[in-house]
C-alpha positions as CSV (number, residue, x, y, z in Angstrom):
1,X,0.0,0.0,0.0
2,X,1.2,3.3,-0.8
3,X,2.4,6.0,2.3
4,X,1.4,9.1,0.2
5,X,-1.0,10.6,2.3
6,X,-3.7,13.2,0.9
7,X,-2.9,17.3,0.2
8,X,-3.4,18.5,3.3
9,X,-7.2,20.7,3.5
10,X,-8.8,22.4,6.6
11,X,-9.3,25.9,6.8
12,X,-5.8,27.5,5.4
13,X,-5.2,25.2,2.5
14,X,-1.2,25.5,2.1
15,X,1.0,23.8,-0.8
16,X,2.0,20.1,-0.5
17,X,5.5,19.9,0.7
18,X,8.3,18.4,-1.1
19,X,11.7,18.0,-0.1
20,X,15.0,17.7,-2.2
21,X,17.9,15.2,-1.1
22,X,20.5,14.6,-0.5
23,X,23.3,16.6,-1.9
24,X,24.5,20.1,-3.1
25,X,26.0,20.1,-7.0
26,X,24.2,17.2,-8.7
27,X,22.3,19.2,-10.9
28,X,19.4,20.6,-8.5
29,X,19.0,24.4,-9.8
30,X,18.9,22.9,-13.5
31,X,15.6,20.8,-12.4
32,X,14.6,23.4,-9.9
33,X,14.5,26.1,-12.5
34,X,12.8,23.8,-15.2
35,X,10.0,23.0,-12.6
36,X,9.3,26.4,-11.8
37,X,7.9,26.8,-15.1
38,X,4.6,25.4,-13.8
39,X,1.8,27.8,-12.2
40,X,1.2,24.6,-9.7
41,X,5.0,24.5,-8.3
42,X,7.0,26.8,-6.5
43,X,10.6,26.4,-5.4
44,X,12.3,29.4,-4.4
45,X,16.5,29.5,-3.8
46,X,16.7,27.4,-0.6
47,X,17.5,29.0,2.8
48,X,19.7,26.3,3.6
49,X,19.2,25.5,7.4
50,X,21.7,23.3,7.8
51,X,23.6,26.4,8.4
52,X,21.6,27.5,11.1
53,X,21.0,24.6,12.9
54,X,24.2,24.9,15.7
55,X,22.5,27.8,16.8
56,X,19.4,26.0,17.5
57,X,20.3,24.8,20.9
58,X,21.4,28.6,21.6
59,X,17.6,29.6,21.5
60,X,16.5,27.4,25.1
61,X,13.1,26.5,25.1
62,X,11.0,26.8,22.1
63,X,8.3,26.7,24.3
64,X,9.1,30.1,25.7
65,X,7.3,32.5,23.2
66,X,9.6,34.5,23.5
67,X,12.9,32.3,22.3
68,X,10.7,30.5,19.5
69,X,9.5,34.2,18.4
70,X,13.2,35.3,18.7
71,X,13.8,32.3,16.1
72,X,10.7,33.4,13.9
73,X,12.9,36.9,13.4
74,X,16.0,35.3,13.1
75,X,15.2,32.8,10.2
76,X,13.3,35.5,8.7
77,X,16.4,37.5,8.7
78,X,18.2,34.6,6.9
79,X,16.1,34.4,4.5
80,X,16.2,38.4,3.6
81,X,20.2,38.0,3.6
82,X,19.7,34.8,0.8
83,X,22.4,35.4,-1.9
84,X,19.0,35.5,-4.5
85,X,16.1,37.1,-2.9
86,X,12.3,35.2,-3.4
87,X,9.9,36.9,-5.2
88,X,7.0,39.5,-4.7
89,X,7.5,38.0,-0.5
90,X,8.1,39.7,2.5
91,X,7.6,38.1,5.7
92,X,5.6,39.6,8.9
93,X,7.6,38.0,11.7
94,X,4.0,38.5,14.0
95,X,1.9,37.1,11.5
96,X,4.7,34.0,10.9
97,X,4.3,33.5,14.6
98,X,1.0,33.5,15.3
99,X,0.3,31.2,12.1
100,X,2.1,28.3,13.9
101,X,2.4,29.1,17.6
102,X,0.0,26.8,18.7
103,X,2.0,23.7,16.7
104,X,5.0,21.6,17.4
105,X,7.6,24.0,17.7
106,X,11.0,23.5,15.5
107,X,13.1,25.7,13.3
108,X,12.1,23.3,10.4
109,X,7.9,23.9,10.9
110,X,9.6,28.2,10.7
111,X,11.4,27.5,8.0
112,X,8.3,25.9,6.0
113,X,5.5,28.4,6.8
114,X,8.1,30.6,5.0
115,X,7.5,28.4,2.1
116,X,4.3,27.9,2.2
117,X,3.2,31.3,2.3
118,X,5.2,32.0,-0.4
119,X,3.9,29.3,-2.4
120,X,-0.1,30.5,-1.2
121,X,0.8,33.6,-2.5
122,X,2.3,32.2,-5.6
123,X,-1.1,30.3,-6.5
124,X,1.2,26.8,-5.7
125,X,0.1,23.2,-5.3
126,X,3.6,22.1,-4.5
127,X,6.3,24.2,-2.4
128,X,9.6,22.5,-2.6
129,X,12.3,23.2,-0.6
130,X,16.0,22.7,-2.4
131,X,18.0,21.9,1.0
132,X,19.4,18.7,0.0
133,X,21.1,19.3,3.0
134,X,18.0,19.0,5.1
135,X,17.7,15.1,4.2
136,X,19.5,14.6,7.6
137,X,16.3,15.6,9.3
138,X,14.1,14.0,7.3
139,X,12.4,12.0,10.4
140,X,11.7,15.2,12.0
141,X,10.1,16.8,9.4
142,X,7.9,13.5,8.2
143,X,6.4,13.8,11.9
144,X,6.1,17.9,11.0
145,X,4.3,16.6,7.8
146,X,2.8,13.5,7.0
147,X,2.1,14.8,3.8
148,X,5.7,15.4,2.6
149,X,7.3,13.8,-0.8
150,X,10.8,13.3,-1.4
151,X,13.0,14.1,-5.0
152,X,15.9,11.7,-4.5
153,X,18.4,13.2,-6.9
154,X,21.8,10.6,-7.8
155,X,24.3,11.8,-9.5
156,X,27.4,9.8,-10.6
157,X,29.8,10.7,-7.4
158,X,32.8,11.3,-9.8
159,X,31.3,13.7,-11.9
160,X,29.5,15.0,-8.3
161,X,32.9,15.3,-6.6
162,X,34.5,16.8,-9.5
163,X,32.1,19.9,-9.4
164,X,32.0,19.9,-5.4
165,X,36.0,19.9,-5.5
166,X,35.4,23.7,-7.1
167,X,32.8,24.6,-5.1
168,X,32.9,27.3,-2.2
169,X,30.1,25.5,-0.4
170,X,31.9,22.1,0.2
171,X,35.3,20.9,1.1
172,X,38.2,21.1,-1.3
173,X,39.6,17.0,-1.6
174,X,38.2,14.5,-3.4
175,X,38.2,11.8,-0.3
176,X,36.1,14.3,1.6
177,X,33.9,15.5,-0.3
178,X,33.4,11.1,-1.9
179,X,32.8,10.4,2.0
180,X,30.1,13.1,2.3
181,X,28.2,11.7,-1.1
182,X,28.2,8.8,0.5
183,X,26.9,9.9,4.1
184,X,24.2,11.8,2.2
185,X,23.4,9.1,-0.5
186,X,23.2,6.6,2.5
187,X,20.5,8.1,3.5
188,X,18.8,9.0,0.7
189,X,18.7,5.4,-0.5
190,X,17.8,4.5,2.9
191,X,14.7,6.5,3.4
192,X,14.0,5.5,-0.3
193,X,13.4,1.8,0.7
194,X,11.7,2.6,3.9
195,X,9.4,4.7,2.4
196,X,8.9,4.0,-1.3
197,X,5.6,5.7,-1.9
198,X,7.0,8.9,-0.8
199,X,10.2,9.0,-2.7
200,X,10.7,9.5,-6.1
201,X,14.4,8.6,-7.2
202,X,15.9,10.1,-10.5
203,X,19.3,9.5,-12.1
204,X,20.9,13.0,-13.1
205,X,22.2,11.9,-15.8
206,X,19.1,10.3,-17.2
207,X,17.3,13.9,-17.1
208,X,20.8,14.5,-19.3
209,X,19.5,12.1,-21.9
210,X,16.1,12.8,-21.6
211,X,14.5,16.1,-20.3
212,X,11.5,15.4,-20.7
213,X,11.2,12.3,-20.1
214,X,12.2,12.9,-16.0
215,X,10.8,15.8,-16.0
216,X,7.4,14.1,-16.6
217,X,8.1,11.3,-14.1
218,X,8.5,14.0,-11.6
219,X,5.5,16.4,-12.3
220,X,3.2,13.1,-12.0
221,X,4.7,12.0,-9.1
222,X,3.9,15.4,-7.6
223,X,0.4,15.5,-9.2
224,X,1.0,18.5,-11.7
225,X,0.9,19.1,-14.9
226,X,3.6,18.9,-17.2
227,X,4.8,21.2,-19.4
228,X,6.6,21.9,-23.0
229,X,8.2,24.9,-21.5
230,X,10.1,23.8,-19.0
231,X,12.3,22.6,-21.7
232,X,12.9,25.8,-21.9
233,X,15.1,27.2,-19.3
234,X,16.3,30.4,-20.6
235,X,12.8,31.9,-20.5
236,X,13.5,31.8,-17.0
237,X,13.9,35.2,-15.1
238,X,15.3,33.8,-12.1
239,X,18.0,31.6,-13.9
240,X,19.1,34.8,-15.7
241,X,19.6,36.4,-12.4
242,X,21.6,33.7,-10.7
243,X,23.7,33.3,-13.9
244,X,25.2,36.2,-13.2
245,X,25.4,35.9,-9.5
246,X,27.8,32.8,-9.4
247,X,30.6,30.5,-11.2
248,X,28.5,28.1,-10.0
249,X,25.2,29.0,-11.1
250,X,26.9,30.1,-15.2
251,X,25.2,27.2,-17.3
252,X,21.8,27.4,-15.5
253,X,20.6,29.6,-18.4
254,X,21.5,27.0,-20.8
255,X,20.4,23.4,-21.9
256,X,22.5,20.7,-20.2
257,X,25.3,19.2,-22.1
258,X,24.9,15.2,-22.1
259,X,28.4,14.6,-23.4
260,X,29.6,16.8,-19.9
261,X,28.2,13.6,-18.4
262,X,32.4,12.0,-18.7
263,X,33.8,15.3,-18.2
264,X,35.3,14.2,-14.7
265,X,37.8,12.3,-16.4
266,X,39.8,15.2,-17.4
267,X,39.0,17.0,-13.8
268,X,40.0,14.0,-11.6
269,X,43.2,11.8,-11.7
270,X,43.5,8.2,-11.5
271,X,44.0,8.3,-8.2
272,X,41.3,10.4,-7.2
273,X,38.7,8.1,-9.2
274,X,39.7,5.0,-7.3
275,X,39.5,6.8,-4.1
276,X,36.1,7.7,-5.3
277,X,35.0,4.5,-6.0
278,X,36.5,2.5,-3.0
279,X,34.5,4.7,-0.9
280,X,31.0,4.7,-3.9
281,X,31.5,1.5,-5.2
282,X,28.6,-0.1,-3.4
283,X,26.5,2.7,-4.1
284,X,27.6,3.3,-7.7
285,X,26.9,-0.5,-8.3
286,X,23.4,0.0,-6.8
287,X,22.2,2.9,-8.6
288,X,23.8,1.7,-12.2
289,X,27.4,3.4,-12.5
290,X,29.8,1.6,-14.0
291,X,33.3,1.5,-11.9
292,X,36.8,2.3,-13.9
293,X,39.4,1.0,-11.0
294,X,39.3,-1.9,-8.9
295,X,38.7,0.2,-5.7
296,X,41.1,-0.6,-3.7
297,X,42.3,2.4,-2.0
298,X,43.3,2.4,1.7
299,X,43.1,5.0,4.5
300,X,44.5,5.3,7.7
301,X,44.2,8.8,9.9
302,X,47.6,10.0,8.3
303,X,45.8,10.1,5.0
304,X,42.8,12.0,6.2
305,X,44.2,14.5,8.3
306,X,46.3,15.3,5.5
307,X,43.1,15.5,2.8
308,X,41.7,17.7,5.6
309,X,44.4,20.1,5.6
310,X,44.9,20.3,1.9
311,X,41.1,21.0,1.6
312,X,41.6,24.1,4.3
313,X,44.8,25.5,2.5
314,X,42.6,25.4,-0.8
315,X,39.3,27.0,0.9
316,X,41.5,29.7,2.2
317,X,43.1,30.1,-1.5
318,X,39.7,30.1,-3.2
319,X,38.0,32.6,-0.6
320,X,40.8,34.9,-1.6
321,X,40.0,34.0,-5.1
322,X,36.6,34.5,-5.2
323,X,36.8,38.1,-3.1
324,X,39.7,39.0,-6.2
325,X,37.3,37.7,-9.6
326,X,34.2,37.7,-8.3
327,X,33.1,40.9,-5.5
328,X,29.6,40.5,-6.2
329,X,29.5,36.6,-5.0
330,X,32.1,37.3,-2.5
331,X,29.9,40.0,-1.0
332,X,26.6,38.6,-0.9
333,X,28.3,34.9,0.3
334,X,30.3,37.2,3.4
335,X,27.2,38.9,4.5
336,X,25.3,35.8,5.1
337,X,28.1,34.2,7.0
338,X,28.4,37.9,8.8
339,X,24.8,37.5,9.3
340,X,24.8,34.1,10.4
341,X,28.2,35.0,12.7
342,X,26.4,37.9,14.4
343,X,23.2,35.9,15.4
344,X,25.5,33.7,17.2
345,X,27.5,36.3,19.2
346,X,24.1,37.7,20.2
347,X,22.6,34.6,21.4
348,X,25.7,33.5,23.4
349,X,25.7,36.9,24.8
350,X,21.9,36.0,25.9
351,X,23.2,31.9,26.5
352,X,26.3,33.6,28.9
353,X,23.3,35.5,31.0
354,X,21.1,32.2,31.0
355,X,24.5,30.4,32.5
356,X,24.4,32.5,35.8
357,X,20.8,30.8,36.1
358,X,21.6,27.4,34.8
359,X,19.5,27.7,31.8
360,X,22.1,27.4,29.3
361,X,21.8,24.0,26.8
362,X,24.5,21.9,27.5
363,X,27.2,21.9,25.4
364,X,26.0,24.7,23.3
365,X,28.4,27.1,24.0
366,X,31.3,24.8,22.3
367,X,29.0,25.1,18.8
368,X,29.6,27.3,15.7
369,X,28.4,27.9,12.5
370,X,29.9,27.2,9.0
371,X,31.8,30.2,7.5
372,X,30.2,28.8,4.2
């Protein structure tokens, strides 16, 4: 028997939530941008909590009004400082509140009245966030919503660690960044089996070969329409404006390249595939990748704290980089960390005042958040 539960109705009817897993770089924005085509969906650029969420403890109680309306603000304040800004929105922190005070309280069910607002306003039977990220909390946010699909996105992990290699938001070594794809794929592929009717797994590079064809598979998984013009991506405002935002975000305006689909070979070595695939090669044989080594790499502590240094020298490098060939990005990337930074020196200064009283979580003061 199917899990997929009906849309959710009552008095404020609100879009049906879908989330996106597991993992940053394997092609998200391109379906994102395609699917926003439809009058029925709306996805806006994610928030991506997962930054957030070592400040959570800072906050106490969430049953204090005051701490969870403190949170309201604050996650509304992330969202203004987004690198690309949501559409025709702007969010009444009282009204936010007051919408789901009398509900379980969590930063997740904040985050998600965000979106489904937005997507209300938007005319939206689907809101879907793009935290890929936010996979880790999946369980949470199933109890949140009983409703809630997943988009299981797989994406060969040597073309995936190939394009996280160059990317700010991830780690900088090919062993790290292979061990994270397989954290987050581990779970994906987890939930997946545990809950088949409520997560729809697509290759990558099958929607390389064949737009349309996944693109369908999705919108009738989410119960839409689909439509010709989502072929059609650079009719899209949005993918115009991040274009120019972001080395990362450059071919969004464009149609997808299937022969790219190999391009790791040039970007990895030898080595690096076979440390790929002795890490992915259970996963890669499960989801239909074909391995080029025998995967036999080894790894002791030496290795790793080396791969962990080399990835810092090169973060450091590409910050510097980025602030030198690209301002704009640098700019709008350092203001969110700054953003992010000085929520966190406010709410230890708040945590330091609870500690005279014994209120502090434990453990919380010793948290940070990512500088990415």
């Amino acid at each position: 028997m199917s899990e997929v539960s009906a849309p959710a109705t009552g008095p404020s009817p609100r879009p049906r939530p879908v989330l996106m897993i597991p993992l940053r770089r394997c092609g998200s924005h391109a379906l994102r941008l395609r699917l926003n085509a439809s009058p029925d969906f709306y996805s806006p650029y994610p928030l991506h909590i997962v930054d957030f969420m070592p400040l959570v403890p800072l906050y106490g109680d969430l049953a204090d009004d005051h701490n969870y309306f403190q949170m309201v603000v604050d996650v509304i304040g992330l969202q203004t400082v987004s690198m690309v800004k949501w559409d025709d929105v702007v969010f009444e922190p009282v009204a936010v509140f007051e919408a789901i005070r009398g509900e379980p309280r969590s930063v997740h069910r904040i985050v998600w009245e965000l979106l489904f607002q937005a997507g209300a306003r938007h005319g939206a039977k689907i809101a879907m966030d793009k935290s890929l990220d936010s996979v880790h909390y999946a369980r949470e946010l199933m109890v949140l919503f009983p409703d809630l699909l997943f988009l299981n996105v797989v994406r060969d992990p040597r073309a995936q660690v190939a394009s996280m290699n160059r990317a700010i938001i991830h780690d900088f070594d090919s062993y790290l960044n292979a061990a994270t794809w397989v954290e987050a794929h581990a779970v994906g592929r987890e939930l997946a089996a545990r809950h088949p009717g409520r997560v729809l797994t697509i290759r990558y590079e099958d929607f390389l070969a064949n737009q349309a064809a996944v693109l369908r598979r999705i919108c009738q998984f989410f119960g839409i329409e689909y439509l010709d013009s989502m072929l059609d991506v650079s009719q899209s405002g949005e993918a115009k404006r991040i274009a120019g935002l972001s080395a990362l975000w450059e071919s969004n305006t464009s149609a997808p390249i299937p022969a790219n689909v190999d391009k790791f070979k040039k970007a990895l070595s030898t080595e690096e595939i076979e440390v790929i695939e002795s890490l992915a090669g259970e996963l890669m044989d499960f989801y239909g990748y074909e391995r080029m080594t025998k995967g036999c790499a080894a790894f002791n502590a030496d290795f790793v704290r080396l791969a962990r240094e080399h990835s810092e020298a090169r973060r450091c490098q590409a910050w510097e980089d980025l602030a030198r060939n690209n301002h704009r990005d640098f700019v709008l990337r350092q203001f969110r960390a700054d953003y992010l930074k000085s929520v966190r020196e406010r709410l230890m200064r708040v945590a330091s005042q609870r500690l005279s009283f014994g209120h502090v979580p434990a453990g919380a003061a010793q948290r940070s958040v990512p500088a990415h």
